[in-house]
C-alpha positions in Angstrom: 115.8 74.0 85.1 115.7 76.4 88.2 115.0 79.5 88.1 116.6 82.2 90.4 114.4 85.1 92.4 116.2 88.2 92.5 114.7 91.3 94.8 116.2 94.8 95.0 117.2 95.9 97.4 118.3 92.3 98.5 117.4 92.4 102.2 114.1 93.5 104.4 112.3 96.9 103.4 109.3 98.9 104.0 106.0 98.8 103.0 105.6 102.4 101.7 109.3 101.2 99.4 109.0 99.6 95.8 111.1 96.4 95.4 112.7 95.4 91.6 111.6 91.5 91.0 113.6 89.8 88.4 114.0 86.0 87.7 117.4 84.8 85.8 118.0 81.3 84.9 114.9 80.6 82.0 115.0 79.9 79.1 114.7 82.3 76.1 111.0 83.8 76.0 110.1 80.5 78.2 106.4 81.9 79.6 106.2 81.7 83.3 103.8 82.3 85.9 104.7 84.2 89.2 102.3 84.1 92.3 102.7 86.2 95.6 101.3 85.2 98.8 100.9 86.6 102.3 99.0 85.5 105.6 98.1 88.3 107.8 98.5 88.0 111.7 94.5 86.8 111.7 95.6 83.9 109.2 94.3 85.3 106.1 95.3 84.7 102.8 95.9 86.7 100.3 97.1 85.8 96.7 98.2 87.7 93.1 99.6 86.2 90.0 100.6 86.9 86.8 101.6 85.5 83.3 104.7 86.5 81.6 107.7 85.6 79.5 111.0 86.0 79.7 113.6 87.6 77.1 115.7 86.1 74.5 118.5 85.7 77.2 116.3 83.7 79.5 115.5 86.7 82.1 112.8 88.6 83.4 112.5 91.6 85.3 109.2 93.4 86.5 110.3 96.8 85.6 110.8 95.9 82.1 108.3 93.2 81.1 104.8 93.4 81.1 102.3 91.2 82.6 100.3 89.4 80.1 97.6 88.8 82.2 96.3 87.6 85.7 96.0 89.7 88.5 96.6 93.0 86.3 97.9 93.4 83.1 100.9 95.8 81.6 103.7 97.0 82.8 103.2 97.1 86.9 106.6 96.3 88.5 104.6 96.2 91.9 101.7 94.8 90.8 102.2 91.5 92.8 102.3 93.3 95.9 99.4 95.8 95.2 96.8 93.4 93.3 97.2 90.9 96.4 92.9 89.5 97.3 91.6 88.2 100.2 90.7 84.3 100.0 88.0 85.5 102.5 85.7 87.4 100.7 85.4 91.5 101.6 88.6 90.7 104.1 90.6 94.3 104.5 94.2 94.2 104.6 95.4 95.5 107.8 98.6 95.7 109.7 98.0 95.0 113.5 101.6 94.6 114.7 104.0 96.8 113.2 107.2 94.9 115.2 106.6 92.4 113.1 107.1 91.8 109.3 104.7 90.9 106.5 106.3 87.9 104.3 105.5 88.0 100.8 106.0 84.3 99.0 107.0 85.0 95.9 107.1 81.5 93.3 107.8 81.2 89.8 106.2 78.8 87.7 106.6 76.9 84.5 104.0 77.9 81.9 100.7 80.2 82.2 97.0 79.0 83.1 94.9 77.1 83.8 97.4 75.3 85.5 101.2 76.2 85.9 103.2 73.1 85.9 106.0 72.9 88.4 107.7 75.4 90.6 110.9 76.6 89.0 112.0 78.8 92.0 110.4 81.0 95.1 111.7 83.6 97.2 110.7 85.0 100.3 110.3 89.1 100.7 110.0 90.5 104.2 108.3 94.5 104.3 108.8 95.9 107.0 106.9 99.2 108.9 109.4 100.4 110.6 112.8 101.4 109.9 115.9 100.8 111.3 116.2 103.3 114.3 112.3 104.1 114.2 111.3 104.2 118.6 107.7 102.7 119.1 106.5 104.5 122.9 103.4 103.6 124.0 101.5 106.5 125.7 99.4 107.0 128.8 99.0 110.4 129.9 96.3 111.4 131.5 93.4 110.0 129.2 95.3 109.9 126.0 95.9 106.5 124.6 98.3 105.9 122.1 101.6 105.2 120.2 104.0 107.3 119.3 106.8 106.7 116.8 110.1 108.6 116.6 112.3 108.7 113.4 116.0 107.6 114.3 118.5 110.8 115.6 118.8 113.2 118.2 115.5 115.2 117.6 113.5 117.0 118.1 111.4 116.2 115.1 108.6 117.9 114.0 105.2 116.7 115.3 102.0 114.4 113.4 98.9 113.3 114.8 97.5 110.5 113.0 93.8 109.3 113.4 92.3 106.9 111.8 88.5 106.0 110.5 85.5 104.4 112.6 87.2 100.9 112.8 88.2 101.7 116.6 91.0 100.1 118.4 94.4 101.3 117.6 96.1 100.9 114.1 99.7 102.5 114.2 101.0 101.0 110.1 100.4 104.7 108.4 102.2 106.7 111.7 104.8 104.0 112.0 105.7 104.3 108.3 105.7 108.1 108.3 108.2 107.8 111.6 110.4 106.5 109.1 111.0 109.9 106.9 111.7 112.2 110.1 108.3 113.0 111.6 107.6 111.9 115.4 104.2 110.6 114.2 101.4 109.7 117.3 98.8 107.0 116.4 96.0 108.5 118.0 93.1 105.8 119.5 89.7 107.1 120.2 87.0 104.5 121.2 87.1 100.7 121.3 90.6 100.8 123.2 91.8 99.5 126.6 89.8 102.2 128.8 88.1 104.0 126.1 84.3 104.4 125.5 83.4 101.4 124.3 81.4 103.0 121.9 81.7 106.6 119.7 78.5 108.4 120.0 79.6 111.7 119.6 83.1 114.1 118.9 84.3 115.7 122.4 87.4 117.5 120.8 88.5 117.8 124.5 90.1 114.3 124.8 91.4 115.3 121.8 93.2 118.7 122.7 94.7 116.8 125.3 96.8 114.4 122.8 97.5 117.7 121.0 99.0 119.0 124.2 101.1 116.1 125.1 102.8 116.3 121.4 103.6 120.1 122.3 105.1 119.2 125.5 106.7 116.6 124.1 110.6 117.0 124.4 110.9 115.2 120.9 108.3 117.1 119.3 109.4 120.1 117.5 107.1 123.1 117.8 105.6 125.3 117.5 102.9 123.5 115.7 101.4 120.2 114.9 100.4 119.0 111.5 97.2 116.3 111.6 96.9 113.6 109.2 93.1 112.0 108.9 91.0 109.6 106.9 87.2 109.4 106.7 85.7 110.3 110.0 89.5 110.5 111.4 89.5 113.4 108.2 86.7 114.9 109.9 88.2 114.8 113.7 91.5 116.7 112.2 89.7 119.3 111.1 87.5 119.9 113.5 90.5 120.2 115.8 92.1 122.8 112.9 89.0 124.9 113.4 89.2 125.0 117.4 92.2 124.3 118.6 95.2 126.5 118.8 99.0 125.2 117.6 97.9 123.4 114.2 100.2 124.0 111.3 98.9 122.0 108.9 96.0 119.7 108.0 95.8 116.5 105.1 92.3 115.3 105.1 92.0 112.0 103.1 88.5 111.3 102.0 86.7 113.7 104.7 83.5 115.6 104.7 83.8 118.8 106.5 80.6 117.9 108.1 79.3 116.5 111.5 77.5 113.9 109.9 76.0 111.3 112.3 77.4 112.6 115.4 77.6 115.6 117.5 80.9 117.5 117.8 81.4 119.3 121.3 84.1 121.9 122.4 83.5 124.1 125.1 80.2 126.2 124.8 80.0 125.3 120.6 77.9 122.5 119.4 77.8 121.0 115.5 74.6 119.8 115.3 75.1 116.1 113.1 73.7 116.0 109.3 72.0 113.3 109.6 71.3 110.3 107.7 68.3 108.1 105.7 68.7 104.6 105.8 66.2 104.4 102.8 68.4 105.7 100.5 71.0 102.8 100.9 71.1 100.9 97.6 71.7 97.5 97.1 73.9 96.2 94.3 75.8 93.4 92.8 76.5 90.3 95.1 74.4 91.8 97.9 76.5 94.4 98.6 75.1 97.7 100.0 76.1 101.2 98.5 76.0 103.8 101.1 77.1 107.0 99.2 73.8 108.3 98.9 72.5 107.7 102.4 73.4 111.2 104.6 70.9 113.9 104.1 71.1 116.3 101.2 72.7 119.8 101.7 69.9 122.4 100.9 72.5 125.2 102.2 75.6 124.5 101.0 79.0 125.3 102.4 76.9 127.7 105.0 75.5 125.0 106.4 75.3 124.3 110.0 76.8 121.3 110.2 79.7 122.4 108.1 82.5 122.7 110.6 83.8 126.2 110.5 86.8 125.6 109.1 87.3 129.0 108.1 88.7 129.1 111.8 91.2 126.6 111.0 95.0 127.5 111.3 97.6 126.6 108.8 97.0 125.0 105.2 94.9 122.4 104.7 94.6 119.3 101.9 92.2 117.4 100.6 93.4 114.4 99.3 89.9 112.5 97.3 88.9 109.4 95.9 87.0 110.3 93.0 84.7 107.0 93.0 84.5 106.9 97.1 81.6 105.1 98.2 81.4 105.9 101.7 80.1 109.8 100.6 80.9 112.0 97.7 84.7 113.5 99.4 85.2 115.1 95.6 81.6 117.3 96.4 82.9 117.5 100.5 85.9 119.3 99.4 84.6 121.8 97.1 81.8 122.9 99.2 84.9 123.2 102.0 86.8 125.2 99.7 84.1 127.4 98.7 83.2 128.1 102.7 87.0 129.0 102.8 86.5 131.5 99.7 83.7 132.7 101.2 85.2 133.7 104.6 88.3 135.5 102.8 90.8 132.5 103.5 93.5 130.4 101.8 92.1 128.3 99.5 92.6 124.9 100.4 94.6 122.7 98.1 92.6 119.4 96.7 94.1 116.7 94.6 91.6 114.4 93.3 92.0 111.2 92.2 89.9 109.1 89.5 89.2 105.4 90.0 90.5 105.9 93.5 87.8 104.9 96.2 88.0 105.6 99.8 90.4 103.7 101.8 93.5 105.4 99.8 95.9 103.5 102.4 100.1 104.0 102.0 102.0 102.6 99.0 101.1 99.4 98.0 98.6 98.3 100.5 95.8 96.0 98.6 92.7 98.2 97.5 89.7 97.1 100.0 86.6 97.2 97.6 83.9 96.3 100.6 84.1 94.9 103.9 82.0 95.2 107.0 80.5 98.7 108.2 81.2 98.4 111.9 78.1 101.2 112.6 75.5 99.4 110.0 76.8 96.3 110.2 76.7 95.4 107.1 79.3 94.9 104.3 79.2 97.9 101.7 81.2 99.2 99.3 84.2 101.6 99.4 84.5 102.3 95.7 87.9 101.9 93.5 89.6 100.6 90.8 92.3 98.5 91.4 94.7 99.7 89.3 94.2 103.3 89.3 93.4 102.9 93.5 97.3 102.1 93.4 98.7 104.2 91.9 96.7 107.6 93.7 98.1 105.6 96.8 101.6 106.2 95.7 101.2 109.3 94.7 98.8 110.7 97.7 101.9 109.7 99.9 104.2 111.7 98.2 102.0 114.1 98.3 101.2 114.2 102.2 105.2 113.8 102.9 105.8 117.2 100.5 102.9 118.5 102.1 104.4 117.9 105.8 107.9 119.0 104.9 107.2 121.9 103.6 104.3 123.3 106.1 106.6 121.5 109.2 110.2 121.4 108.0 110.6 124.2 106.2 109.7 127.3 108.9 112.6 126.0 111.1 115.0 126.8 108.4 114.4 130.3 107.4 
């Protein structure tokens, strides 16, 4: 008997977009195995699969049937997508091109483990990162280097700056993807770049006033501010530049510190002296895996200390999106000792959604949790925290979250 793939919608979509699975042509409650597959551009595999069975008319569809096992259990109509590993052990899932596609295999298979017997039927599902109309421009002005992503239309479009963690290089999945709902979004490189530094000793927010000027002069770029989107040391960069810089209207910081914490940050005449950090306190765990969380020096002073960035300074509204079990530092403690600075000073107090079993790559919908993989400073591979399941679904939600966020802090002023 074969068995037919549906997906819905029928053609290409994006990553940050849920797709509906169903299989017709089984036969009644006939258990089944469905496996996903997907080769990243580097060549790595990655695999989920699941046990199931279909209904008394011979169907299944992911939205209404739960897994009985596998991968994940329960009802998880993207859990094929979301639970995908890494053959290669502590591999992260990363999108280098986003011109290009990822495919997702999807096969069906006759009975459950330990070995599913034939293949009844497969389907291929193509996700996208950019949507139709989206404009990729690579920029070179003056020292900035970059990419920046305009949503389809006429513009102008209000204005992101997106900066990423301490992997270096240039990553542009998260701007391209939040091109596609109507911001013009620039993917910001720092170090480890075409003519960059080769290395990132210390934050000059200089270089990065100067991207923030191009995105106001920008004749697609709707003033008269910018909102900045960050993760992890990226987190830290965006507010840092909320707390000097003029022109920010809003700030999303996803699994930051607040803190200087290896490095020194430089504007002008003002130095942040870094917190520091004690190699000592590094713990090793299961499988050889280090745990870092512990490792930066502990805050006697609190939310006065001096390597707190003043972010009472900042402009605009700023959230803290947290991973409740992130292993890189404690972002749940970061944020509350950010908010109480705020308090402190007599300013907005800063909005935090936190997260449980979320770690501290929270990455767009859908993207595979990345429980360790190499530290590019120590070297090592440690651990980022997370529980796959409820990693997921604070992914989804976090989005939805930032995009509300954005709309209503960059969308809104230019209606009233």
């Amino acid at each position: 008997m074969a068995a037919t793939v549906t997906l819905e919608p029928a053609g290409p979509c994006c990553w940050d977009e849920p797709v509906r699975i169903a299989v017709r042509g089984l036969a009644p409650h006939q258990p089944v195995t469905l496996r996903a597959s997907l080769r990243d551009e580097k060549g790595a595999l990655f695999r989920a699969h699941a046990r199931y069975r279909a209904d008394g008319g011979g169907e299944l569809d992911l939205e209404r049937a739960p897994a009985l096992g596998g991968s994940f259990a329960g009802l998880e109509p993207m859990g094929l997508i979301w639970a995908l590993e890494p053959e290669k052990p502590f591999w992260r899932f990363l999108k280098r091109d986003v011109q290009t596609p990822f495919a997702v295999e999807l096969e069906v298979l006759e009975g459950h483990e330990p070995e599913p017997r034939r293949v009844l039927g497969r389907a291929v599902h193509e996700r996208h990162f950019l949507r139709p109309g989206v404009r990729r421009e690579p920029v070179r002005a003056g020292r900035v280097r970059a990419t920046l992503f305009l949503p389809p239309g006429l513009g102008p479009f209000p204005g992101v700056i997106d900066i990423l963690g301490v992997g270096g290089g240039l990553l542009e999945y998260r701007a391209s993807l939040l091109a596609g709902h109507g911001f013009a979004t620039l993917a910001l490189a720092y170090y480890e770049y075409e003519d960059l530094p080769k290395t990132f000793d210390n934050i000059f927010l200089d270089y990065f006033e100067e991207a923030l000027n191009y995105m106001l002069q920008h004749p697609q770029v709707k003033g008269p501010g910018i909102g900045l989107l960050g993760i992890s040391l990226g987190a830290d960069i965006c507010l840092s530049m909320a707390s000097f810089l003029k022109n920010i209207t809003a700030t999303v910081s996803i699994n930051g510190s607040a803190f200087s914490g290896n490095r020194v940050i430089y504007y002008n005449q003002t130095k942040i002296p870094p917190l520091g950090q004690d190699p000592r306190r590094i713990k090793v765990v299961f499988s050889g895996l280090l745990d870092i969380v512990d490792i930066r020096n502990d805050i006697i002073s609190g939310c006065e200390h001096p390597s707190m960035i003043p972010i009472e300074k900042a402009q605009g509204p700023i959230l803290f999106i947290v991973g409740q079990d992130d292993h890189n530092w404690r972002s749940e403690y970061y944020a509350q000792l950010a908010a109480e600075r705020l308090q402190t000073h007599g300013k907005e107090t800063p909005l935090i959604i936190s997260y449980p079993g979320a770690g501290h790559y929270l990455e767009p919908p859908y993207f595979p949790m990345c429980p360790a993989s190499m530290h590019r400073i120590l070297d090592k591979t440690v651990m980022w925290g997370g529980e796959p399941r409820a990693h997921s679904k604070a992914q989804v939600d976090a989005w939805k979250q930032i995009l509300s966020f954005f709309y209503r802090h960059l969308c809104m002023p230019s209606k009233l």
